[in-house]
C-alpha angles and dihedrals in degrees: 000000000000120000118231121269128192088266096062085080087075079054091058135086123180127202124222149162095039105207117187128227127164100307095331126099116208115211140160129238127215136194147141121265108211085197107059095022088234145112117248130193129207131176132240152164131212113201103231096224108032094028090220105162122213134188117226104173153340106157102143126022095268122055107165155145092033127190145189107228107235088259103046108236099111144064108208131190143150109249135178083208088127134100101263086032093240113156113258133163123269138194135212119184113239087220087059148263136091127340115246128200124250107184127048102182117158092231098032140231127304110184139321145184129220128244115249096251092050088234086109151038128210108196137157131245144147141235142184111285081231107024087147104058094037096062088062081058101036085065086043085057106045094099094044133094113248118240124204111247135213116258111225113207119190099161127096088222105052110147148051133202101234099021099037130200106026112240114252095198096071146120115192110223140191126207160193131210140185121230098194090051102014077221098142136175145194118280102176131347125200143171093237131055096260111192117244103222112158141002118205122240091247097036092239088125149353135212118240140184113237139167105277079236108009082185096065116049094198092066113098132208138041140238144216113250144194112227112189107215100213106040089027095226123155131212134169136241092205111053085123098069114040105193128034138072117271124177128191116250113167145338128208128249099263088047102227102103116056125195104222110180110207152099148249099235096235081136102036115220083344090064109120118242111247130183113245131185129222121206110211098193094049092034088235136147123193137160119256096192099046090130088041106101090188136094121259112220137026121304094154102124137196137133109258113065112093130192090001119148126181149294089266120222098242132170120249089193138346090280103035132058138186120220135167133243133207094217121151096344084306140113112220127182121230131191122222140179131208085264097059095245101147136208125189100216091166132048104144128136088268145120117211113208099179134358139179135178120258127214087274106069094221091055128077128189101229141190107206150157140200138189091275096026112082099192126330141170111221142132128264121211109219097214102044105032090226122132126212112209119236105169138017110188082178100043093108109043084040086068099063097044138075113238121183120224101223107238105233123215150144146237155166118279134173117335092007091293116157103241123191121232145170132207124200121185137212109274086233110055114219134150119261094018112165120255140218134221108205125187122196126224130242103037094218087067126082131211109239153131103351139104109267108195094188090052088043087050093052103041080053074058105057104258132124112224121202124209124209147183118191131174112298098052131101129256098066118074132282111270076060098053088042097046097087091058102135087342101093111158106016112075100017089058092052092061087045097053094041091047096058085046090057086052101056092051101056094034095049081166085075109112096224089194084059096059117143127175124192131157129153133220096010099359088052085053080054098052097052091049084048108054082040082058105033155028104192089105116076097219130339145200129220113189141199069348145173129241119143121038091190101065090027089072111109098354102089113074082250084076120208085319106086092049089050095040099041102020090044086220147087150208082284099063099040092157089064087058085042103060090047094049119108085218093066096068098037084116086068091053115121096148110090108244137211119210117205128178143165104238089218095044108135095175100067101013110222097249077083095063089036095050100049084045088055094057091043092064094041097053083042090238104160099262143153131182119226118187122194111210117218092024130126134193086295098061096131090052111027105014121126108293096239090049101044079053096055090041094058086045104047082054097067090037088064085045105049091047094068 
């Protein structure tokens, strides 16, 4: 049997975004092209009964977001299969032939949502603030060199990590447009992006996502609005609840009970999502999982899983819903009705990455993945749990290789509290084999039940790898996900230390002189506190990382929220930043450390990296930078191939040399 290397990613395919028709279950496939060092998408159905798999498109590196129109007659996606590769909306006949394009806008599509009767599409785009009078320049400057010009930038909010600095010349549209003529016009037109959630059955109105006060930028939050296409007024779901975000999610068939996922922000960004209902007739909102301490939604995170969205609420009749839960690294399915009575149907080691009813009400087509399952299509049976596999895009390359099943457990962390953990050893058993701590980002993530190639990578070469979810994650109620609230680096490195020390108890075979510790985002927050407050690991490596609060403040695209929010200070009290950055105790660093940033990522700037590598050289701790071009915040997940390769490498280089 072979163990996986950073080139088996190029090996493996995931499967995403299930769509139902008939018996056939639509799906796209993911995978890396070593070639052309990119990620291409095809579509496909599998029939449910006879698994007959059949290809419907791949023309253009990106074939995403399909659809099945409400009558069934068309195929629908979102494709750069176009000349200036700009997103635009295409259409395959369900009766088969080529695809045609139904959209032609200058800066693309971005997402978009049939009528009810098939015969139209709503869907969001941008264009130039003056587009009118440009084009009369732009001929003017045909002949012309052009000259970079200077970005003024007058929001609070001005960047985005991905995209990066946000355009300044744009009106946000929406839409419609006409499949029969592909003649559209403008539904609504803003300043700002606003969020196309829902068009109603007779096109009187549609839901939108909105800021909660698109006139004060320090609010923050958004909410879920009506727009009424003909007297273009506006009104809110939420006034209830004045603070919060809130996002549509599904409406029943009669129309007159809507699913809103959200929160109140009692807790600010560490608020749990619950599920709430609005009543149309009575104008109410209330929320359907109040007694439910759990997260709705997926916060499972790992690194394989591409254009994956997830298990979405959806309604089983006009009166009964499905909707899915983070709870213990898994992703169970509840059942829920309009008076928030609530059934747990679904509790397995899985994570769902897309779902949607068949024909039979007990059975729902899934995408999903486990710790040993890279991607798969299947059926989930509602009443058993249990999942029939329809398709396998990896069946064949899993079979060559080795992959470890992570051993789950708990202990006791800070304060007594009952902390999750996994444990995954080296392929090839052997006494004192070095082991890695590894922390994950967010923290308002949680490491579960998917498939983790990197982890996979490093247990082929001969490394443990230990799991971990300390306070501060979700999964695990709110007052957990809340506890590190001002309160970054105490308690949370507790349950990390304790937890390794767990560990080491139950896996004696553990070399303790070999112990790494590595994390990014977060968890590269965390590396840098841990090598300023011990030398019980032998190197380390932070990555896209955090190490200064100070100088953190307003220059991530969170803004200043995120310090105020989850730091619970601001520029006015610096020596409280102070005291909880990783920088202030550099002088305490021992463990040689490996620096590693995207040079495009907006999320931690790289002064972070550069500062924490600084100190490293001035207090002569064994260091080196590495920098990665072209790469945002994601780098680990949805950087470019050749350079997620050299990253994982790079990793082990650092380890192996110490």
């Amino acid at each position: 049997m072979k163990t996986l290397t950073p080139e088996s990613l190029f090996d493996l395919k995931t499967v995403s975004q299930p769509k139902v028709w008939k018996d056939h279950v639509f799906f796209v496939e993911t995978n890396l092209k070593e070639q052309t060092n990119e990620y291409r998408t095809s579509i496909y159905s599998v029939h449910q009964k006879t698994e007959e798999k059949t290809h419907w498109g791949d023309s253009g590196s990106a074939n995403v977001e399909i659809s099945i129109s409400p009558n069934g007659k068309w195929l629908a996606y979102l494709s750069n299969n176009t000349e200036d590769k700009k997103t635009q909306i295409f259409l395959i006949s369900l009766s088969g032939g080529s695809a045609s394009q139904l959209t032609s806008e200058k800066n693309g599509v971005f997402s978009y949502e049939w009528t009810s009767n098939s015969a139209s599409v709503y869907y969001q785009t941008s264009k130039k603030t003056n587009e009118d009078s440009d084009a009369n320049k732009n001929e003017e400057m045909k002949d012309k060199k052009k000259h970079p010009e200077p970005k003024v930038i007058t929001t609070l909010q001005y960047k985005m990590d991905g995209r990066g600095v946000n355009p300044v010349d744009l009106t946000y549209q929406i839409k419609k447009v006409d499949i029969a003529t592909k003649n559209d016009q403008l539904i609504l037109e803003k300043d700002r992006p606003v969020g196309l959630s829902y068009v109603s059955k007779d096109e009187s109105y549609l839901l939108v996502s909105d800021k909660l006060d698109p006139e004060d930028e320090w609010v923050y939050g958004g909410s879920v609005y009506k727009y009424f296409i003909e007297s273009k007024k506006t009104t809110t779901l939420t006034k209830e609840i004045p603070q919060g975000s809130f996002q549509f999610v599904a409406a029943n068939e009669a129309e007159d009970f809507y699913l809103l996922v959200g929160n109140d922000f009692k807790f600010a960004f560490v608020s749990q999502a619950k599920l709430y209902g609005y009543d149309v007739n009575q104008q109410t909102l209330v929320c359907l999982t109040e007694n439910l301490d759990a997260e709705i939604g997926d916060t499972i995170i790992g690194d394989f899983q591409q254009n994956v969205s997830d298990f979405p609420v959806q309604w089983l009749d006009n009166e009964n819903y499905l909707f899915p839960v983070t709870e213990h690294g898994k992703l169970q399915i509840y059942k829920g009705n309009r008076k928030g009575k609530l059934e747990k149907l679904v509790d397995e080691k899985v994570q769902f990455t897309g779902g949607e009813l068949t024909d039979e009400q007990d059975r729902v087509a899934v995408t999903y993945s486990t710790a040993t399952i890279p991607s798969e299509v299947g059926l989930l049976n509602l009443k058993t749990g249990a999942i029939e596999k329809l398709y396998d895009p990896n069946a064949d390359v899993v079979s060559e290789y080795t992959i470890v099943e992570p051993e789950m457990f708990w202990y006791k962390g800070a304060d007594d509290w009952d902390i999750q953990g996994w444990y995954m050893p080296p392929v090839e058993k052997k006494e004192k084999h070095p082991a890695i701590l590894y922390v994950h980002g967010g923290p308002q993530v949680c490491y579960g039940e998917t498939f983790f190639h990197e982890m996979q990578k490093l247990s082929a070469q001969g490394y443990g790898v230990i799991l971990l979810n300390p306070r501060g994650g979700n999964g695990y109620g709110q007052d957990f996900v809340a506890s590190i609230l001002g309160d970054y680096g105490n308690k949370d490195y507790e349950d990390l230390m304790l937890g390794t020390d767990y560990v080491l108890e139950q896996h004696p075979e553990i070399d303790t002189e070999k112990l790494y510790v590595a994390g990014g985002s977060y968890g590269g927050f965390m590396t840098n506190w841990i090598v300023g407050h011990t030398d019980r690991f032998k190197a380390a490596v932070t990555q896209r990382c955090i190490s200064n609060w100070i100088s953190f403040y307003g220059t991530s695209d969170i803004g200043p929220h995120f310090v105020e929010f989850q730091l619970q200070h601001d520029l006015s009290e610096m020596q409280e930043l102070w005291r909880m950055s990783p920088l202030a105790y550099a002088e305490n660093v021992n463990t040689p450390l490996l620096v590693i940033h995207g040079e495009e990522d907006l999320r931690c700037p790289q002064e972070q990296a550069e500062q924490m590598y600084i100190a490293m050289k001035k207090h002569k701790v064994d260091t080196k930078l590495i920098t990665f071009p072209k790469s945002s915040h994601g780098l680990s997940r949805m950087g470019l191939p050749n350079l997620r390769l050299e990253r994982m490498n790079a990793i082990t280089d650092w380890f192996e040399q110490y």
